[in-house]
N, C-alpha and C positions, 0 to 999 in steps of 0.2 A: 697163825691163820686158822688153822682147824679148832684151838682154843675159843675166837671170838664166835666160831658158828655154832660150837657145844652150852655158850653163856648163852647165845641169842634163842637155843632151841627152849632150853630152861627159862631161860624171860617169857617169849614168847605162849608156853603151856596154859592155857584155858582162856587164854585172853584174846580181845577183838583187835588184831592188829591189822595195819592197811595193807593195799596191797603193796605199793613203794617198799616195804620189810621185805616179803618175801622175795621181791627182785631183786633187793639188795645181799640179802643172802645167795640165792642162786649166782650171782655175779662174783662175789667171795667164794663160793665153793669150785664154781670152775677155775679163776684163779689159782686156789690151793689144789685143786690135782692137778692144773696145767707143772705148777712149780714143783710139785713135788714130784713128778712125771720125769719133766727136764731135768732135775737134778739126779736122778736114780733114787729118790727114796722109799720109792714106792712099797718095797718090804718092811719098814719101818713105820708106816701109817697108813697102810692101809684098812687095817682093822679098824681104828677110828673113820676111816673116811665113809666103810662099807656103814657103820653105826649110825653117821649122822644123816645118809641118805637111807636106810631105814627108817629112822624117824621121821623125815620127810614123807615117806612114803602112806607111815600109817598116820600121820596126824591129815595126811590128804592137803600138803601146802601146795598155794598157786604156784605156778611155775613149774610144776612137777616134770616136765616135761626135758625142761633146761637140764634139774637138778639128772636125769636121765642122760641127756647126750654130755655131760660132765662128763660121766663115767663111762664114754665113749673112748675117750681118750686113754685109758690105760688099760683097755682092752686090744 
């Protein structure tokens, strides 16, 4: 799960993508903390997870917001 959002950040890089991608991801990302959360992995990927919502962050993708209350959930 965290795999297809790390390809999609790298596809994504300097290119015009629509908005339907970024919600598509924000949808995938809460997904994978939801799951990773319920499962207890969270010590295991979290590092990747804090990474790809970093990148989020600085590349300033729509839905930022989303990608934010995600990471509501493992607080």
């Amino acid at each position: 799960m965290l795999y297809n959002l790390e390809i999609a950040q790298v596809f994504e890089k300097n290119r015009n993508i629509p908005d339907a991608f970024y919600k598509s991801m924000m949808n995938s990302f809460t997904e994978a903390v939801q799951f990773i959360s319920i499962n207890g992995l969270l010590s295991d990927y979290k590092e990747r997870i804090v990474k790809i919502y970093t990148i989020t962050e600085e590349r300033n993708w729509e839905f930022g917001e989303g990608f934010s209350r995600a990471l509501d959930i493992i607080d």
